[in-house]
C-alpha positions as CSV (number, residue, x, y, z in Angstrom):
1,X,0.0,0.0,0.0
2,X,1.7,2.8,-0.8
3,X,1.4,6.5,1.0
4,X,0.2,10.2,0.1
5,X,2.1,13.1,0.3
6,X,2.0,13.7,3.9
7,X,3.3,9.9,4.4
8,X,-0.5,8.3,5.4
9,X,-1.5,5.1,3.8
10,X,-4.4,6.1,1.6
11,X,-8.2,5.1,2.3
12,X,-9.3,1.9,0.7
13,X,-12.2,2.5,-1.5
14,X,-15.3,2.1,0.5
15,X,-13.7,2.5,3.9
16,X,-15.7,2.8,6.8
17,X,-19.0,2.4,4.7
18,X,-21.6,0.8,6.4
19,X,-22.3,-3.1,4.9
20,X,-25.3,-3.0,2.1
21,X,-28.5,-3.9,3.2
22,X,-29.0,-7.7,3.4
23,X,-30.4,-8.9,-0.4
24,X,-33.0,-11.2,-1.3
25,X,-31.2,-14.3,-0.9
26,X,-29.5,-13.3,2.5
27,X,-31.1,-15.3,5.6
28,X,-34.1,-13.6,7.1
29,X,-33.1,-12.3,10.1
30,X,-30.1,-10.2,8.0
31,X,-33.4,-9.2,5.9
32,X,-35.0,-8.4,8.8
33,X,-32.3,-6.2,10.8
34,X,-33.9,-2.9,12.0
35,X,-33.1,0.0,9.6
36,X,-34.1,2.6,12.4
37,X,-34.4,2.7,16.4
38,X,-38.3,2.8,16.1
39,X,-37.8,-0.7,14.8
40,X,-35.4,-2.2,17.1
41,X,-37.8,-5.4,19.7
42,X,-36.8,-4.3,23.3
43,X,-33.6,-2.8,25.2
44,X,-35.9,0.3,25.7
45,X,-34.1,0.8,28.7
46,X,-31.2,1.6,26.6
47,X,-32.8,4.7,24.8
48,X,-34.4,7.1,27.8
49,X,-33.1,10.7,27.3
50,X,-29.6,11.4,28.6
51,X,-28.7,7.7,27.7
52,X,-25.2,6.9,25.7
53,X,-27.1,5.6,23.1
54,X,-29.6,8.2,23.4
55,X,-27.1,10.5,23.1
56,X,-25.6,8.9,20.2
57,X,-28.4,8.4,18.0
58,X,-29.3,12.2,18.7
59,X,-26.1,12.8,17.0
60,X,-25.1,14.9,20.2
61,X,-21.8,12.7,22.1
62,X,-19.8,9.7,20.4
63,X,-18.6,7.7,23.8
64,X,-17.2,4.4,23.6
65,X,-19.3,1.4,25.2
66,X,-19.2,-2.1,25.8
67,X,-23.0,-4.2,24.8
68,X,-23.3,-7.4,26.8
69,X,-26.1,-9.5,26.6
70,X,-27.5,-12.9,25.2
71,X,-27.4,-13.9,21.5
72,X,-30.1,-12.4,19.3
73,X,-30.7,-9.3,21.7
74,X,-29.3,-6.7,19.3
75,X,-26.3,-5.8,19.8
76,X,-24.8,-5.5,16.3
77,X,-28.0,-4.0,15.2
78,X,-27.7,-0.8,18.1
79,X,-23.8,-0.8,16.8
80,X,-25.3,-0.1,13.3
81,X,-28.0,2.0,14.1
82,X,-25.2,4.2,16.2
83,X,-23.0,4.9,13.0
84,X,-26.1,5.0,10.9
85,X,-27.3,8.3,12.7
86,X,-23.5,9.7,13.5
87,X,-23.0,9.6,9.7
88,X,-19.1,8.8,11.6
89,X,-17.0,5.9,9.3
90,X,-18.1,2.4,10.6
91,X,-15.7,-1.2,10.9
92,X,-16.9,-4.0,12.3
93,X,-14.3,-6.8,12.9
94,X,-14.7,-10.1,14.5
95,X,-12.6,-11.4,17.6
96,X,-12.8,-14.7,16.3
97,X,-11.9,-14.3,12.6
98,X,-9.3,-11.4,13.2
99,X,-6.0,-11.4,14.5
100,X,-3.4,-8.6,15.4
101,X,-2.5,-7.6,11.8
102,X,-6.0,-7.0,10.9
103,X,-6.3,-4.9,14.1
104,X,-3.1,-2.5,14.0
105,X,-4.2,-1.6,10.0
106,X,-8.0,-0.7,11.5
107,X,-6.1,1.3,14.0
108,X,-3.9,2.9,11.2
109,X,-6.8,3.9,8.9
110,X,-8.9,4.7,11.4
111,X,-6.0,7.5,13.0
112,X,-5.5,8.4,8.9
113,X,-9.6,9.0,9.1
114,X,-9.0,11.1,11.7
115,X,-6.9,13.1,11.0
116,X,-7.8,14.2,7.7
117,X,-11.4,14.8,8.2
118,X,-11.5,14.9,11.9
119,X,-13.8,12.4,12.2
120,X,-13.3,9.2,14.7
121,X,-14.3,5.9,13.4
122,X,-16.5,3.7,15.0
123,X,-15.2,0.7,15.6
124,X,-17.6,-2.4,16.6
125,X,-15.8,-5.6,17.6
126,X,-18.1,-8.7,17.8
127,X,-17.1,-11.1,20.9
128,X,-14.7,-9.1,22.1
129,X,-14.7,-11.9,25.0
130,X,-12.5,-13.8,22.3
131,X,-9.3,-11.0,22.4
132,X,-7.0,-12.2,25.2
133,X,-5.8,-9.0,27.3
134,X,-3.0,-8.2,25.6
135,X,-4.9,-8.1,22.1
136,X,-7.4,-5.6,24.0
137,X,-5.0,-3.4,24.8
138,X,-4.4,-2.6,21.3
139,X,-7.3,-0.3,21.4
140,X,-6.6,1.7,24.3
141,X,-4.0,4.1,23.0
142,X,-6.9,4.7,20.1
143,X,-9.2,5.3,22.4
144,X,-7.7,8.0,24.3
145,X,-6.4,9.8,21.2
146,X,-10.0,10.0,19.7
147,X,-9.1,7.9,16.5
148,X,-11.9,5.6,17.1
149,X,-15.1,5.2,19.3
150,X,-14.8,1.7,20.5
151,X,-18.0,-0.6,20.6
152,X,-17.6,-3.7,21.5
153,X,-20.3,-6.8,21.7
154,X,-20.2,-9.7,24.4
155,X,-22.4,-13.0,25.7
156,X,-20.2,-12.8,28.9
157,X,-19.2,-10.7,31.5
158,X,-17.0,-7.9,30.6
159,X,-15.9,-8.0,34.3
160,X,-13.9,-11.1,33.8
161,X,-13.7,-11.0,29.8
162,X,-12.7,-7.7,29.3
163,X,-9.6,-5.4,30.1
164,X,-10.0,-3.7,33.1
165,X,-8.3,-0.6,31.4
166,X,-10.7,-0.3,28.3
167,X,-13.3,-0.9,30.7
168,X,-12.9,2.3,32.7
169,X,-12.8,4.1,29.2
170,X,-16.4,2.1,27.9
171,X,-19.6,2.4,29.1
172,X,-21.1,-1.4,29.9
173,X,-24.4,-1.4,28.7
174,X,-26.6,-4.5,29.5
175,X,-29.2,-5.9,26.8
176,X,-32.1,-7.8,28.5
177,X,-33.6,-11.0,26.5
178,X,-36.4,-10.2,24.3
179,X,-39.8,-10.8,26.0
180,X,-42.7,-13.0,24.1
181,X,-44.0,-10.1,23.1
182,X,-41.1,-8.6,21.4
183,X,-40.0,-11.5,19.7
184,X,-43.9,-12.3,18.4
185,X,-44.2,-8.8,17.2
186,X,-40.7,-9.4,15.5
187,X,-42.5,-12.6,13.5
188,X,-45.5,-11.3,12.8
189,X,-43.4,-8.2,11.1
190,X,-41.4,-10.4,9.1
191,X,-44.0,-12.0,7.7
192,X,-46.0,-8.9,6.3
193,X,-42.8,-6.7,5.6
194,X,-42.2,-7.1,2.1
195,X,-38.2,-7.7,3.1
196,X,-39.3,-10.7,5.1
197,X,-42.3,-13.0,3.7
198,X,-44.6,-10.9,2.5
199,X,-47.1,-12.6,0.2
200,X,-45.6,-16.0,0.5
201,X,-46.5,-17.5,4.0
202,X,-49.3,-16.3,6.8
203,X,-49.5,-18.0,9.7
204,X,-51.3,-19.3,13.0
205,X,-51.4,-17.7,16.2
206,X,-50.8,-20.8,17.7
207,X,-47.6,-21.4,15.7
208,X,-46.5,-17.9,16.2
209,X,-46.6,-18.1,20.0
210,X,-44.6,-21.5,19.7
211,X,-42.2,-20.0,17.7
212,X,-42.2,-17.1,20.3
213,X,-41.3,-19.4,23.2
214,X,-39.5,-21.8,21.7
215,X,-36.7,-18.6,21.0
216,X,-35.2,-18.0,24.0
217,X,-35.5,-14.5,23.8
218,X,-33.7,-15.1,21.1
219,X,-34.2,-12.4,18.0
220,X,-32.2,-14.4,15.3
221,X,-33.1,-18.2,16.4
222,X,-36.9,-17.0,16.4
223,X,-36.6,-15.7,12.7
224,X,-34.4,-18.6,11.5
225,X,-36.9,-21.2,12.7
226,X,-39.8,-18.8,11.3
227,X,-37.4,-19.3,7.4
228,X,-37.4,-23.1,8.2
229,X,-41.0,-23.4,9.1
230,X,-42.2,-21.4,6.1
231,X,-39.9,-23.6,3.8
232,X,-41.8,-26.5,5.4
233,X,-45.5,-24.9,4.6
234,X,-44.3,-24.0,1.3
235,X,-43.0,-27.2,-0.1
236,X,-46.5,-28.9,0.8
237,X,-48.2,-26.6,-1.7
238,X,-50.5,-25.1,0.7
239,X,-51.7,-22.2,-1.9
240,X,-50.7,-19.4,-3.5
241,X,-50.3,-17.9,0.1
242,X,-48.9,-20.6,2.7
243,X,-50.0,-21.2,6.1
244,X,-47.8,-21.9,8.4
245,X,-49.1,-24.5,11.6
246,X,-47.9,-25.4,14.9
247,X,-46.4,-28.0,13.3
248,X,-44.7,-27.1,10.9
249,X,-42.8,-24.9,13.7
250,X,-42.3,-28.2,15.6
251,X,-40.5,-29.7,13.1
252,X,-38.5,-27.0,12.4
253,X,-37.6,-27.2,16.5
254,X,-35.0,-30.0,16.5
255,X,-34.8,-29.2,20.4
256,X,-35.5,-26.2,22.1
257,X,-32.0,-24.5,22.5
258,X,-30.9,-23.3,26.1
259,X,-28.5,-20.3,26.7
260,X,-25.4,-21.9,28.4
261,X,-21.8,-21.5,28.3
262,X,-19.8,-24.2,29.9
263,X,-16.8,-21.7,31.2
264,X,-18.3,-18.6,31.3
265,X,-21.3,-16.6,33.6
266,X,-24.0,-18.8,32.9
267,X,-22.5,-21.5,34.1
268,X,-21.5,-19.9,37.5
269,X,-24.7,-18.5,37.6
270,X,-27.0,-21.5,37.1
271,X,-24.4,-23.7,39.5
272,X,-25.3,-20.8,42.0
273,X,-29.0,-21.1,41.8
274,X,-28.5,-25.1,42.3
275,X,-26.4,-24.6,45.5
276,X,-28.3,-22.2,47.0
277,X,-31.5,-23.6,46.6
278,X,-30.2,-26.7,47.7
279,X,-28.6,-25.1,51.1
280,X,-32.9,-23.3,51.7
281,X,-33.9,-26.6,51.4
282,X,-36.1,-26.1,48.4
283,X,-36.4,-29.6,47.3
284,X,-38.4,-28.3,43.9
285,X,-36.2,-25.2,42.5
286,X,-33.3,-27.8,43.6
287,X,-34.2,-30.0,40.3
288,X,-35.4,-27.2,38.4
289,X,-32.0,-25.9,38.3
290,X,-30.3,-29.2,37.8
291,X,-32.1,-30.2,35.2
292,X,-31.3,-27.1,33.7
293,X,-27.4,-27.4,33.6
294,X,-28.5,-31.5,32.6
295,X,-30.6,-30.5,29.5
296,X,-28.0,-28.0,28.8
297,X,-25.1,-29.8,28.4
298,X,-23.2,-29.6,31.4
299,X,-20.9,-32.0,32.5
300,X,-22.4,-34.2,34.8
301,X,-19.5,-35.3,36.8
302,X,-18.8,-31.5,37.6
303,X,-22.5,-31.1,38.3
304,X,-21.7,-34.4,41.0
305,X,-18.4,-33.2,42.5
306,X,-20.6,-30.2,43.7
307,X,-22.9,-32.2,45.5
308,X,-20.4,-33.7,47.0
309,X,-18.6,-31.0,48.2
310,X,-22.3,-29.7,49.2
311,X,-22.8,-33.0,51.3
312,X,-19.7,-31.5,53.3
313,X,-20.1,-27.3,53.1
314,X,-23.6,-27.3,53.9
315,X,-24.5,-30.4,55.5
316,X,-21.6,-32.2,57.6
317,X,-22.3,-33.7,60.5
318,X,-26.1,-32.9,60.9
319,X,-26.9,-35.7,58.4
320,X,-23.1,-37.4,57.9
321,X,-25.1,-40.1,55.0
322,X,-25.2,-37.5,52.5
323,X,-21.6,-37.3,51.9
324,X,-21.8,-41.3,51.3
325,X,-25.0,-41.0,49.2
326,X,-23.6,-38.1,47.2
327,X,-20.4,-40.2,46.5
328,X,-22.3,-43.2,45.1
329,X,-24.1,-40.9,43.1
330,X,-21.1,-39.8,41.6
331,X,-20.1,-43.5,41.2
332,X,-23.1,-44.6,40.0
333,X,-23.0,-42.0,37.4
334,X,-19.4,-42.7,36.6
335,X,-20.2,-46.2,35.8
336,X,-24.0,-46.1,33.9
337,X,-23.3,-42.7,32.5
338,X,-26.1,-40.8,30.6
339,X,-29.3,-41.1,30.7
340,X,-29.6,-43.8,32.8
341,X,-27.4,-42.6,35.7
342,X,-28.4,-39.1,35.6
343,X,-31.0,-40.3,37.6
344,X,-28.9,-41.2,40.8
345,X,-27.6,-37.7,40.4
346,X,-31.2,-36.5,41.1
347,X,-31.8,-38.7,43.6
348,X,-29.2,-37.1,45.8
349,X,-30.2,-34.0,44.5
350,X,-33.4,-34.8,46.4
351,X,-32.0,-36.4,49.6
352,X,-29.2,-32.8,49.6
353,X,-32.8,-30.4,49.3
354,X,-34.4,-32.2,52.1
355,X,-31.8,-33.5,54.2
356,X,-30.4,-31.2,58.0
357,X,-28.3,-28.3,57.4
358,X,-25.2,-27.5,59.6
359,X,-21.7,-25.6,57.9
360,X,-20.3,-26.2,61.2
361,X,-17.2,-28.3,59.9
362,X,-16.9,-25.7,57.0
363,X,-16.9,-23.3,59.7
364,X,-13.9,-25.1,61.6
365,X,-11.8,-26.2,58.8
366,X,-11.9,-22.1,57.6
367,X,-11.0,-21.3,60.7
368,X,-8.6,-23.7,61.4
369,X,-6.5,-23.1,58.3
370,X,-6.5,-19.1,58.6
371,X,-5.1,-19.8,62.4
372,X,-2.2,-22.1,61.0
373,X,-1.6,-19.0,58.2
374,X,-1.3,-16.8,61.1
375,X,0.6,-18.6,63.8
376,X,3.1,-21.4,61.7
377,X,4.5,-24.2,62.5
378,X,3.4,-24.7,66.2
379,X,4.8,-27.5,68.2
380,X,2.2,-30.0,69.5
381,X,2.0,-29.9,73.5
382,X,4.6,-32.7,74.8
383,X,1.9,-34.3,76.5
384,X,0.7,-35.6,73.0
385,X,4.3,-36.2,71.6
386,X,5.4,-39.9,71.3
387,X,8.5,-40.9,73.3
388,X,10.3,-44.1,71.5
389,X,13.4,-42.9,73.2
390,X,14.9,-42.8,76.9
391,X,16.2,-39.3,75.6
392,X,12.7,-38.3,74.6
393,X,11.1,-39.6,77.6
394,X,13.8,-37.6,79.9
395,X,12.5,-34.2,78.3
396,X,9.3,-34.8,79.3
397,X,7.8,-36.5,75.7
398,X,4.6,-37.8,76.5
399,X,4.6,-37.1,80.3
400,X,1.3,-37.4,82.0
401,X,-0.6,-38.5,79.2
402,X,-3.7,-40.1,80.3
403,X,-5.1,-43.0,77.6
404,X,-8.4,-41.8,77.2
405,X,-9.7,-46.0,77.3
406,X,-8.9,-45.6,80.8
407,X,-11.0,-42.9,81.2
408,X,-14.8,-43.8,82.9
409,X,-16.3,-41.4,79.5
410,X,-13.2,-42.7,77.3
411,X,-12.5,-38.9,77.2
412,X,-9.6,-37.9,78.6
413,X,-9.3,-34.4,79.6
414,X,-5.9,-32.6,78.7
415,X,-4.5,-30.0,76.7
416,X,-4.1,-30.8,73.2
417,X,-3.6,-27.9,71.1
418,X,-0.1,-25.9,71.1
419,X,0.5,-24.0,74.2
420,X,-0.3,-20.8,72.0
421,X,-3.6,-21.4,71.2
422,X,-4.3,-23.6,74.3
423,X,-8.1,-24.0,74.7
424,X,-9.0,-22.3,71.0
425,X,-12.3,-23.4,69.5
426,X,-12.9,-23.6,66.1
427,X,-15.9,-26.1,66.0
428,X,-19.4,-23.9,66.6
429,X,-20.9,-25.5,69.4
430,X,-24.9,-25.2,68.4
431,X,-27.3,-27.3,67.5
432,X,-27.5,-28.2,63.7
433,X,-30.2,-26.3,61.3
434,X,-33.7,-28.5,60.9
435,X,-34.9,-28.7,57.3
């Protein structure tokens, strides 16, 4: 490439342009993209006066901000609506399909842009989640200089995904899932608009609202099963006009698709639910929730270590079986695998929900381990200390003990902890938690 007069690489033709709209053959939800805010299903919280994007698509403040959300929420289609109205150059890149090359010649255009018509670029990056730190950090100098306006796009949570430095210079804005009622407004558009299906396909309200819940609050997924469903209806020669059915939606519904992400928030989150539920003794949400990390995908041996380590945390010695019923779960998982020993993993579900609660040994062992971070190596009382030598024995080694079998309660009573912490407790003495 080579450079003007003033030593800049010069513009490639068509730089910063915003992508043409989706053609005839493009899938329907590119068809279907909003052209304008008034179109856009949801994230009205996003638009009240005085808001960053507010601001934006009044044309009034250009300020850099991070969208996170679920899929099919809109968060390239705000990105495109944002350059649409600042009439500002526009790039979108992808975190997966780029690398650093294609990111330092963005950032050399886009400072070029700048500085010969003073405008910044706006710069949306699609699953920014996928730039380790030190790719992230590309943008920052850019940033700060005014070359671009950054806008970057995210299904997980820019607090442990993104750079904590670009985040102090970004705006996180959160997208909500489409409600029913978005999303089936969203289908019943596409089909009348005449960049959707308009004069090809009608259809039922009962396969509208199935398509509606089967999405997810998902924008995309609800319009690409909508595309299926109507290539279903058409193909049986229902008329000039097809009529799409309830079940022509269900076939086009392999399985209803849940939002899960086996390393990222929604796993922590639904692993949370599962726990807590488990620890109020809500034997019903209990199985709600693991059957949700089941039916989506998560590993079920990580789902039974938990419960294991639940059987202990939670539960200890105020019901000591469910630490042996949680680890034959986990056995009997181990050996029958899915589906049939998913099942066993429920059952102790079941028996975790209902059984006693006490953390008392969770309680001790925390407490017990920050004392020996605190106070070292402490040397155990010589009461307690074996003497297999005359030596030993002469400097007191096991002097005094009393064998607690001797003992009328078999509980001898003498000082074992180091003479530092002599007569610390670390075990609560109170009565366990009823279910």
């Amino acid at each position: 490439m080579s450079n003007d007069l003033f030593g800049e690489p010069p513009l490639p033709a068509g730089y910063g342009a915003l992508p043409e709209e989706a053609g005839p053959t493009a899938p329907l939800a590119d068809r279907m993209r909003p052209r304008t805010f008034e179109e856009l299903a949801g994230q009205q919280h996003l638009l009240h006066a005085g808001s960053p994007v507010a601001l934006m698509r009044d044309g009034r403040h250009l300020s850099s901000i991070v969208l996170w959300g679920p899929p099919g929420t809109g968060k390239t289609t705000i990105a495109r609506l944002i350059a649409r109205t600042a009439g500002a150059p526009f790039v979108q890149i992808s975190a997966v399909l780029s690398g650093v090359k294609e990111v330092k010649e963005v950032m050399t255009l886009a400072a070029a842009t700048r500085k010969r018509t003073g405008k910044p670029t706006i710069l949306f990056v699609d699953e920014i989640h996928r730039f380790n730190k030190a790719q992230q950090d590309a943008f920052l100098a850019h940033v700060e200089r005014g070359d671009i306006v950054f806008i970057g796009a995210t299904t997980e949570n820019p607090s442990f995904e993104v750079n904590s430095a670009l985040l102090s210079r970004a705006r996180v804005l959160v997208l909500k899932e489409l409600v029913h009622a978005d999303v089936r407004a969203l289908l019943a558009r596409a089909i009348t608009d005449e960049r959707g299906l308009a004069g090809r396909v009608a259809a039922e309200d009962e396969a509208l609202d199935l398509l509606a819940a089967a999405a997810d609050g998902d924008a995309r997924r609800a319009l690409t099963t909508l595309e299926i469903a109507a290539a279903s209806a058409e193909a049986q020669g229902r008329g000039a006009v097809a009529n799409i059915v309830a079940n022509d939606v269900r076939e086009a519904l392999s399985r209803k698709h849940l939002r899960y992400d086996k390393a990222g928030e929604e796993h922590f989150n639904l692993i949370s639910a599962l726990h807590k539920c488990l620890r109020d003794s809500d034997v019903d949400a209990s199985l709600y929730w693991f059957g949700r990390m089941v039916a989506s995908g998560e590993d079920r041996l990580y789902i039974a270590r938990r419960l294991v380590r639940f059987a202990s945390e939670d539960i200890g010695e105020a019901d000591p079986q469910s630490l042996l019923i949680t680890t034959a779960a986990f056995q009997a998982y181990h050996q029958l695998g899915s589906p049939e020993g998913e099942l066993a993993l429920a059952q102790a579900v079941v028996h975790l929900a209902l059984a006693p609660k006490s953390n008392a040994t969770y309680v001790a062992y925390k407490a017990v381990m920050a004392e020996i971070e605190e106070s070292g190596s402490l040397a155990p009382p010589l009461v307690i200390r074996n003497a297999p030598t005359g030596l030993m024995k002469e400097l007191g080694y096991g002097k005094g003990y009393a064998y607690a079998h001797d003992d009328p309660e078999a509980a001898a009573k003498q000082e074992h902890l180091p003479d530092e912490i002599a007569g610390r407790k670390f075990y609560p003495r109170r009565p366990p938690a009823k279910s």
